[in-house]
C-alpha positions as CSV (number, residue, x, y, z in Angstrom):
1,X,-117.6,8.5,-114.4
2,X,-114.4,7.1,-113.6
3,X,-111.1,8.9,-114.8
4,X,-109.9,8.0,-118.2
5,X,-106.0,6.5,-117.8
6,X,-104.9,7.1,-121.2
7,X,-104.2,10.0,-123.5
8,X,-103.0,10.4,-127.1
9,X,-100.0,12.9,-127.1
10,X,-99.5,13.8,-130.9
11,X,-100.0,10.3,-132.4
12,X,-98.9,8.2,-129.7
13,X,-101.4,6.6,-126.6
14,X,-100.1,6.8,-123.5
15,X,-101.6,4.9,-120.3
16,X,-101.3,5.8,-116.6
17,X,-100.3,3.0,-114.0
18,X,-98.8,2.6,-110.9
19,X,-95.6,0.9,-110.4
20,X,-95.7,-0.6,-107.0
21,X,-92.1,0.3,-104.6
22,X,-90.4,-1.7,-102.4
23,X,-91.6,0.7,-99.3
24,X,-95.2,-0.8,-100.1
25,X,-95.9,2.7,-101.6
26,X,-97.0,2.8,-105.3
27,X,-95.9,5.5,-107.9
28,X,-97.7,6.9,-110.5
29,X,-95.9,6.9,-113.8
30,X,-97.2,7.7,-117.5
31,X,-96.0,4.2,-120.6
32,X,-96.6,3.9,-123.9
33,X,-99.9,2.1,-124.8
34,X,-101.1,0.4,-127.7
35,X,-104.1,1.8,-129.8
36,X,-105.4,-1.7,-130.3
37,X,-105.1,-3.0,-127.1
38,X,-107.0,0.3,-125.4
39,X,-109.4,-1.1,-128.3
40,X,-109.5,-4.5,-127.5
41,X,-110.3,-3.8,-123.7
42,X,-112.8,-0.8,-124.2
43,X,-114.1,-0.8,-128.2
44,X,-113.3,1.4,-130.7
45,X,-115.9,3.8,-129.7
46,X,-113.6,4.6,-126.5
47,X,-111.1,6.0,-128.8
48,X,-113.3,9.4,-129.1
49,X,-113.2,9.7,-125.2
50,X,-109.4,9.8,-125.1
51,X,-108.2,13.6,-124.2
52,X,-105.7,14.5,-126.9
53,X,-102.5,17.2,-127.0
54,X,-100.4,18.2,-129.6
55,X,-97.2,17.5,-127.8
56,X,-95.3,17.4,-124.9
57,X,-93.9,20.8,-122.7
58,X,-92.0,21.0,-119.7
59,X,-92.2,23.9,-117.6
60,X,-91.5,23.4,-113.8
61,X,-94.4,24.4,-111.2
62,X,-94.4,24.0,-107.4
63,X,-97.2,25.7,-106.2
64,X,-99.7,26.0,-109.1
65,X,-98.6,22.9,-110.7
66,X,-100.4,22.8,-114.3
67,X,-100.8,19.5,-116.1
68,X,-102.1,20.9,-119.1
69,X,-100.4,24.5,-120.8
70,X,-102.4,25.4,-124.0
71,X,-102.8,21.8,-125.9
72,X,-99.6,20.8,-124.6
73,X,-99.0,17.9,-121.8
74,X,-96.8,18.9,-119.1
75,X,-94.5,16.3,-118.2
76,X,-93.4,18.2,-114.9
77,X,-94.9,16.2,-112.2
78,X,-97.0,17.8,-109.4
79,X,-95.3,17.7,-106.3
80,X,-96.0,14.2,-104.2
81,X,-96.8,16.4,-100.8
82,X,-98.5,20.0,-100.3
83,X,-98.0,22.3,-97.7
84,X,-99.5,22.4,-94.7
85,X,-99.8,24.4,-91.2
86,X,-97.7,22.8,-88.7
87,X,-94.1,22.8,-86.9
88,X,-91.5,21.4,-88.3
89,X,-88.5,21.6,-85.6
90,X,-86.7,18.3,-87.1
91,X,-86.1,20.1,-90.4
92,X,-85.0,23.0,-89.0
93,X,-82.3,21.3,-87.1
94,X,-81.6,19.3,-89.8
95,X,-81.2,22.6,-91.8
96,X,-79.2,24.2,-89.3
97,X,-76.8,20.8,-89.5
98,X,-75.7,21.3,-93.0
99,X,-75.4,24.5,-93.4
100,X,-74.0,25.3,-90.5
101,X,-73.5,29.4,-90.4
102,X,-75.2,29.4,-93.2
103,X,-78.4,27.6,-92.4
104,X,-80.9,31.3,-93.7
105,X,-79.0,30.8,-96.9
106,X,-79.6,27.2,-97.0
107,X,-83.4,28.1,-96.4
108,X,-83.1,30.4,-99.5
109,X,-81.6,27.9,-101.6
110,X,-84.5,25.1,-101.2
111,X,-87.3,28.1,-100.9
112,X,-86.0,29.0,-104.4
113,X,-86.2,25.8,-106.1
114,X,-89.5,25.5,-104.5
115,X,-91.2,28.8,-105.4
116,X,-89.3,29.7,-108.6
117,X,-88.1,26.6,-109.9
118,X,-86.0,28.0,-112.7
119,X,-84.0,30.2,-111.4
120,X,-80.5,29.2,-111.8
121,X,-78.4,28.5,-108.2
122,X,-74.8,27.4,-107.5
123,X,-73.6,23.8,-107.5
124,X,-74.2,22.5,-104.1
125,X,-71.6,20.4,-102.9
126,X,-71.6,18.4,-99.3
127,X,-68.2,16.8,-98.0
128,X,-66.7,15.3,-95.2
129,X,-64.9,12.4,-95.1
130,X,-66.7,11.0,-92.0
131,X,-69.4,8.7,-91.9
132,X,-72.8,9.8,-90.5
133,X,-73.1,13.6,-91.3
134,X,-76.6,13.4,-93.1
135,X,-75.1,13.6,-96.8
136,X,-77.0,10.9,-97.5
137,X,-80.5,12.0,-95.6
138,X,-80.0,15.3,-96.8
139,X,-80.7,13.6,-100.4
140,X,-83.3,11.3,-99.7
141,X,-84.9,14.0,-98.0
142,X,-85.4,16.0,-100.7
143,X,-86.1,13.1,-103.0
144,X,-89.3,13.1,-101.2
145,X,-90.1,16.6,-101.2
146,X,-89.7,16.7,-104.9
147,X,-90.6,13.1,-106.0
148,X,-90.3,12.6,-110.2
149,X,-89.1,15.8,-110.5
150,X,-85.3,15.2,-109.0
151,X,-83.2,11.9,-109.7
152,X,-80.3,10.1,-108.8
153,X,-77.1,9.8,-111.5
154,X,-73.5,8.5,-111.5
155,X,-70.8,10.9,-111.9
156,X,-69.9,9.0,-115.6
157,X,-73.6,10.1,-116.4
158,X,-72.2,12.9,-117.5
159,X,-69.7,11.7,-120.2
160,X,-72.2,9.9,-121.4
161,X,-74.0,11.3,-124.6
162,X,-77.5,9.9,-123.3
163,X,-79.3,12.5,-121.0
164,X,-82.8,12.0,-121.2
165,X,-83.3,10.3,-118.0
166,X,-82.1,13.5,-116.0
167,X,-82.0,16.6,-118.6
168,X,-85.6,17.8,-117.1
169,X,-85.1,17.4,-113.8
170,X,-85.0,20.3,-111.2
171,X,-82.8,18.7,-108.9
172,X,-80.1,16.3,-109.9
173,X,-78.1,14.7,-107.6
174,X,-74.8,12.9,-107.6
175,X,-74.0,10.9,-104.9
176,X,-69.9,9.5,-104.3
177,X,-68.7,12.2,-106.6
178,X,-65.2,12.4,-107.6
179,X,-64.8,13.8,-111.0
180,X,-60.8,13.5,-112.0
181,X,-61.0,15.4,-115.5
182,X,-61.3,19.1,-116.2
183,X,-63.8,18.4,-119.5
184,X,-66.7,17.1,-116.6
185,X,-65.8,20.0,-114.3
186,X,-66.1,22.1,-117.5
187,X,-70.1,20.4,-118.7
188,X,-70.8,20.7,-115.0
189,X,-70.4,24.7,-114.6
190,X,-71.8,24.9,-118.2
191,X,-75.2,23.0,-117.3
192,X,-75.4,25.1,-114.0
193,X,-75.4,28.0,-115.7
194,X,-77.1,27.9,-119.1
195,X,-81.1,27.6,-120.1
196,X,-80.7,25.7,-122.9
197,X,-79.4,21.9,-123.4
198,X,-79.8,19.3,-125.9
199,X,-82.0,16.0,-124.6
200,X,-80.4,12.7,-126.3
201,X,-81.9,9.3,-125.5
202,X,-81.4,6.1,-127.6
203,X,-82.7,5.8,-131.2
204,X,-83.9,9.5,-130.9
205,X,-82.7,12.7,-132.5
206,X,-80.9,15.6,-130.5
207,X,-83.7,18.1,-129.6
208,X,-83.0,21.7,-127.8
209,X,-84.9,21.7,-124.6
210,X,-84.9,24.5,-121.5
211,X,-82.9,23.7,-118.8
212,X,-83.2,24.2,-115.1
213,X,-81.6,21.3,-112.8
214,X,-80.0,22.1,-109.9
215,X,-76.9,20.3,-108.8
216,X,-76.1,19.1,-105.8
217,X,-72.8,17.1,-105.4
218,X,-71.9,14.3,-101.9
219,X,-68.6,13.4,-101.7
220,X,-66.6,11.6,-98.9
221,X,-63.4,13.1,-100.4
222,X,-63.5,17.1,-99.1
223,X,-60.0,17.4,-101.0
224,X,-59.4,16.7,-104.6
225,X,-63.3,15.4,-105.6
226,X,-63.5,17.7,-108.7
227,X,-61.0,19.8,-110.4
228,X,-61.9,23.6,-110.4
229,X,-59.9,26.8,-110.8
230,X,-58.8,29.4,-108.5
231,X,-61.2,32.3,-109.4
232,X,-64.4,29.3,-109.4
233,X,-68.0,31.4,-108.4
234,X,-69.8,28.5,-109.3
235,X,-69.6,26.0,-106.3
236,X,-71.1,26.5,-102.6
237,X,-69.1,23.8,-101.2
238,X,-70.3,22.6,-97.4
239,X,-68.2,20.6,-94.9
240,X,-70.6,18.6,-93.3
241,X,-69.8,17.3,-89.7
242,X,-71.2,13.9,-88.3
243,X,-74.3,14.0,-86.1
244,X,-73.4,13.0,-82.4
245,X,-75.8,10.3,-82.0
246,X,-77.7,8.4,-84.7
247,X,-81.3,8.3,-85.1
248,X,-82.4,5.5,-87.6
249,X,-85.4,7.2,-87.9
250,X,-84.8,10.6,-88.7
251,X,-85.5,10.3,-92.2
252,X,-89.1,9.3,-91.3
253,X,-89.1,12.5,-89.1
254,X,-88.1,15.1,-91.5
255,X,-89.8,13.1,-94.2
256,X,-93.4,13.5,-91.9
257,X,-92.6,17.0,-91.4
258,X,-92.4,17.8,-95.3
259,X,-96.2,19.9,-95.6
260,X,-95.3,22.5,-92.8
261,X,-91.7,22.8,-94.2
262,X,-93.6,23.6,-97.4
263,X,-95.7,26.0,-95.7
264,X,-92.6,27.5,-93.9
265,X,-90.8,28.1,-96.8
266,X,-93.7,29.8,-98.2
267,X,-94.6,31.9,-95.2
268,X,-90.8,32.6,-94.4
269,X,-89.3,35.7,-95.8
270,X,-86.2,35.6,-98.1
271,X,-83.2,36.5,-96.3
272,X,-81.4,37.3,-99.0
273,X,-82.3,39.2,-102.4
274,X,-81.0,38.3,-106.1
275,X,-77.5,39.8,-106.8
276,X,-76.1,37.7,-109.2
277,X,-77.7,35.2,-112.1
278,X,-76.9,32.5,-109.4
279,X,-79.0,34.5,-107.1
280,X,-76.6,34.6,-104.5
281,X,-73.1,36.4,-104.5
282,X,-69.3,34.5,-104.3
283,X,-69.1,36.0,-100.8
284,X,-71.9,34.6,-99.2
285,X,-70.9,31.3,-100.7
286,X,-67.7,31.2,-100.3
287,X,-66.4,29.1,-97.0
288,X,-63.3,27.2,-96.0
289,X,-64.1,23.6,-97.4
290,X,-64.0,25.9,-100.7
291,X,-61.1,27.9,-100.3
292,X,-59.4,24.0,-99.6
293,X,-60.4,22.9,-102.3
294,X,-59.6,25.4,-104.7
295,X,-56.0,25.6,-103.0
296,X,-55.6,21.8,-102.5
297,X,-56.5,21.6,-107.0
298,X,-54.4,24.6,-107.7
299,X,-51.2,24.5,-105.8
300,X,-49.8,20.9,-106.3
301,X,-46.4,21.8,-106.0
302,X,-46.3,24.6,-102.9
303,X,-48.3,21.6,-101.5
304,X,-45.6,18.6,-101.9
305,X,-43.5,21.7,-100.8
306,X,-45.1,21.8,-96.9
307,X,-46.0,18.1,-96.8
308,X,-42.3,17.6,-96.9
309,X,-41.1,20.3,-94.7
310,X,-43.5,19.1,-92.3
311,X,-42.1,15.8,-92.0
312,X,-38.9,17.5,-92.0
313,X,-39.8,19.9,-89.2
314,X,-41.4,16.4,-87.1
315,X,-37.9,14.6,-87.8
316,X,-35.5,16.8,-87.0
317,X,-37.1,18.9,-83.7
318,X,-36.0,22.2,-85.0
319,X,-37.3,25.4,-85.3
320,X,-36.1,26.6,-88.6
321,X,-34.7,25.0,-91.7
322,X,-32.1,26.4,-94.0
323,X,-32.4,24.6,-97.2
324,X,-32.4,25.0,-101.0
325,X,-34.3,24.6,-103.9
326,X,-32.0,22.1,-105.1
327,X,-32.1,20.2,-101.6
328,X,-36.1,20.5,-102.0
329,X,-36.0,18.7,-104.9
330,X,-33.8,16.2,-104.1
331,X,-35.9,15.1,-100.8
332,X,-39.5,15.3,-103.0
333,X,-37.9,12.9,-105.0
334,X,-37.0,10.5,-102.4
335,X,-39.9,11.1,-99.9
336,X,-42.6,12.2,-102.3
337,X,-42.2,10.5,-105.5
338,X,-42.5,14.1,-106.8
339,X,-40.1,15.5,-109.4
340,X,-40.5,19.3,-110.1
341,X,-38.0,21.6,-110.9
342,X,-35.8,23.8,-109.0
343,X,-37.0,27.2,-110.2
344,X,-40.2,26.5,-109.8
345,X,-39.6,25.6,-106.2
346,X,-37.0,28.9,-106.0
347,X,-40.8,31.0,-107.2
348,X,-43.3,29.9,-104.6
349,X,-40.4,30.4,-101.8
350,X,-39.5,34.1,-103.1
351,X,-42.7,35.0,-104.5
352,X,-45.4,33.3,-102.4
353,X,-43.5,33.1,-99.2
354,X,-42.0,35.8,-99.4
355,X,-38.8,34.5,-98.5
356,X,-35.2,36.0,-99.5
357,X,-32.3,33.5,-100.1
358,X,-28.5,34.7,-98.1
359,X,-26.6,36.8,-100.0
360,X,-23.9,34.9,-100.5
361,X,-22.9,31.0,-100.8
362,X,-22.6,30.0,-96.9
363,X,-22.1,26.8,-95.4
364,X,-25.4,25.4,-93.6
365,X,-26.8,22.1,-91.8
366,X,-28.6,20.3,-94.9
367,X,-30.8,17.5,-94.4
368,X,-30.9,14.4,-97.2
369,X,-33.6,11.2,-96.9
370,X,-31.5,8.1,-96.5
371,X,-32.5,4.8,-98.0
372,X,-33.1,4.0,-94.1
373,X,-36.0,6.5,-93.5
374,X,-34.7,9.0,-92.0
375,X,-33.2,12.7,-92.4
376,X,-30.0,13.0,-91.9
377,X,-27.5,16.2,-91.5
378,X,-24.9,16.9,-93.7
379,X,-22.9,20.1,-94.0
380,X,-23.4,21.9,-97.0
381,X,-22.7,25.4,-99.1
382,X,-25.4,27.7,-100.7
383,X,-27.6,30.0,-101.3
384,X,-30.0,28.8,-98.5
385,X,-33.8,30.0,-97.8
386,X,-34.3,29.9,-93.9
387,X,-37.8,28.7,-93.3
388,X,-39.6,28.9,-90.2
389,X,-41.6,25.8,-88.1
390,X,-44.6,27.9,-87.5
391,X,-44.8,29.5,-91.4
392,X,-45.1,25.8,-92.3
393,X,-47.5,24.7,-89.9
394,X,-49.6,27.6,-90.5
395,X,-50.1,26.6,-93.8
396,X,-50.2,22.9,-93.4
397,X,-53.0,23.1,-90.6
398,X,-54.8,25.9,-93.5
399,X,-54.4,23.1,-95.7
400,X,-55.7,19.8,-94.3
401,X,-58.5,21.6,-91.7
C-alpha cells in the first residue's frame, strides 16, 4: 500500500511534497492542503485513511529521531544523513582549522548539538577579516549535517518582531554580522541563554514555545562587529585564518564524509565535562580575538589615546614623549576627530598606565598637528606625563593583533 502524504493536525490537512533545489536534489517539506481537494482526487472515503494528531510538538532528536510523541506531530525534522563507519580525515582537518588550539573543544561543541540537542552552548562567533578562511564552508557544512533543522537569518532578523521562521531551529546562523546596538547584543545573550521564547509569525497570536538554537555568528569585521561588555561569558569568539591553497571542492569532501563524522562524534569521548549551564567554562572559551574585542568595545578613549601616540611615536623618531592631558586632547581633536576631556585622559594615564605626572610645572618639547600634516615641536610648561615608545607599542600591537 503506498504511503499516505497527507495528515490532519487538529483541524487542518496537511500534504507532503518535494520542493525540487537548484543542486538537482529535492527536499521534503510538509504545506497546507485542502480537505476538498484531497477529496476531489481520492473520494471522501479517503478521508477515514488520513492519520490524525492533536497538534503540533517540537522536541529536538538526533539519534532517535521521533516523528510522532503521544498524539502530537513532531515538527523537528529527522536528520537528512545517518552515521556511518568510515574515516573522515577532511573533517578533521577542517575541524582542526577553525578551532585552532581548540579543535577537542570544537568536537564537543558539534557532538553536543548532535547528541543532546538542547543543551544550551555559548554564541559561536568566527572572524577574520581575510577572505578564504572557511567561515563560509564551516556553515554550509553544517547546513548539511543538520538540514531543516538549522537556517540562515540576517542580523535585522532579530529586531524584527516576526520569528517563526527560525525560533525552532537548533542551529541558527548569521552570516556578515555586525550588530551596532546594545538592545540586539542584549536579545542575543538572552536567547542563548533562556528555554523559553515567544514564536510570532504574521496574522498569528504570540504563543510560548521551548527554545534551544544555537548561535553561531561570521563576521569579516574581528573588531567592533557586536557590542558586548567587559565581564561577557557568553561569546566563544574564533579568529579564523585563510587556508593556504583553495580547494573548490572541499565542501563536497567534508559534505561526503558527513556519516562517519556522525559516527565519530558518537564513538569519540567527550573531552570535556559540563561545568557551567553553557556547558563549557569562560576559561576554556576565552581567547585573544575575545579579549580584542571586548577591549577594542570597551576602551574607546585609551584607544584614540595609543592610536595617536603611535603616530606620534612614527613621526617624530623618539623614544619617549613628554606630553599632557591637555596636549592629548588638543592633537585627538586635530588628528582623530575625537573630542574627550582632559580628566578623563589624566585617569587612564595615572590609573591604567600607571603613569605619574612631574612634580612640578617644567618646561618640555610639546608636539602640536599643523594644518600641514605634520607634528611639530614647540617648547612648552607643565605638568607632563613621560610616556615610553615600547609601553605604547605593547599595547597597540595587543590591540590590532
Amino acid at each position: 500500500m503506498d504511503k499516505i502524504p497527507y495528515r490532519r493536525i487538529g483541524t487542518t490537512y496537511w500534504k507532503d511534497i518535494e520542493r525540487p533545489l537548484i543542486s538537482g536534489d529535492f527536499i521534503s517539506i510538509m504545506v497546507r492542503w485542502n480537505k476538498e481537494t484531497i477529496i476531489a482526487d481520492h473520494g471522501k472515503a479517503y478521508l477515514s485513511k488520513v492519520p490524525k494528531f492533536d497538534g503540533f510538538c517540537c522536541i529536538p532528536e538526533h539519534i532517535n529521531h521521533r516523528q510522532i510523541i503521544g498524539n502530537s506531530y513532531n515538527t523537528y525534522h529527522e536528520l537528512p544523513v545517518q552515521p556511518q563507519q568510515g574515516k573522515c580525515p577532511v573533517s578533521l582537518s577542517f575541524i582542526a582549522h577553525i578551532f585552532g588550539e581548540q579543535a577537542e573543544l570544537g568536537l564537543d561543541y558539534l557532538k553536543i548539538i548532535y547528541e543532546k540537542p538542547s543543551q544550551i552552548l555559548p554564541i559561536l562567533c568566527l572572524v577574520s577579516k581575510e577572505r578564504g578562511t572557511g567561515k563560509s564552508t564551516f556553515i554550509k557544512w553544517l547546513k548539511a549535517i543538520f538540514g531543516q533543522n538549522m537556517t540562515y537569518i540576517k542580523g535585522d532578523s532579530f529586531s524584527s518582531q516576526f520569528n517563526a521562521d527560525w525560533v525552532s531551529k537548533v542551529i541558527v546562523a548569521v552570516d556578515e554580522v555586525f550588530f551596532d546596538k546594545k538592545e540586539i547584543t542584549e536579545r542575543l545573550k538572552y536567547l542563548s541563554t533562556t528555554d523559553k521564547d515567544k514564536i510570532e509569525a504574521k496574522g498569528k497570536d504570540r504563543e510560548e514555545i521551548e527554545f534551544f538554537g544555537k548561535f553561531i555568528l561570521c563576521s569579516n569585521n574581528e573588531d567592533t562587529f557586536i557590542l558586548i561588555d567587559s565581564d561577557e561569558i557568553r561569546f566563544w569568539v574564533r579568529k579564523v585564518p585563510p587556508f593556504e591553497t583553495e580547494d573548490t571542492e572541499y565542501l563536497h569532501k567534508l559534505i561526503k564524509e558527513i556519516p562517519a563524522f556522525l559516527q565519530h562524534l558518537i564513538d569519540r569521548p567527550y573531552a570535556t565535562k559540563k561545568k557551567t549551564r553553557m556547558w563549557f567554562t569562560p576559561e576554556q572559551i576565552k581567547t585573544r580575538a575575545l579579549q580584542k574585542l571586548v577591549w577594542l568595545n570597551n576602551n574607546a578613549i585609551e584607544r584614540e589615546m595609543v592610536l595617536l601616540l603611535y603616530e606620534m611615536f612614527e613621526a617624530t623618531g623618539t623614544d619617549e614623549l613628554k606630553i599632557t592631558p591637555r596636549e592629548i586632547v588638543s592633537n585627538l581633536s586635530k588628528v582623530r576627530r575625537k573630542n574627550f576631556e582632559p580628566n578623563d585622559i589624566r585617569k587612564i594615564l595615572k590609573n591604567k598606565w600607571e603613569l605619574t605626572p612631574s612634580d612640578n610645572s617644567n618646561s618640555y618639547p610639546g608636539y602640536e598637528f599643523t594644518s600641514y600634516g605634520e607634528f611639530a615641536q614647540i617648547s612648552r610648561v607643565g605638568r607632563y606625563f613621560t610616556v615610553e615608545r615600547k609601553k605604547i607599542y605593547g599595547i597597540f600591537d595587543e590591540m590590532m593583533n
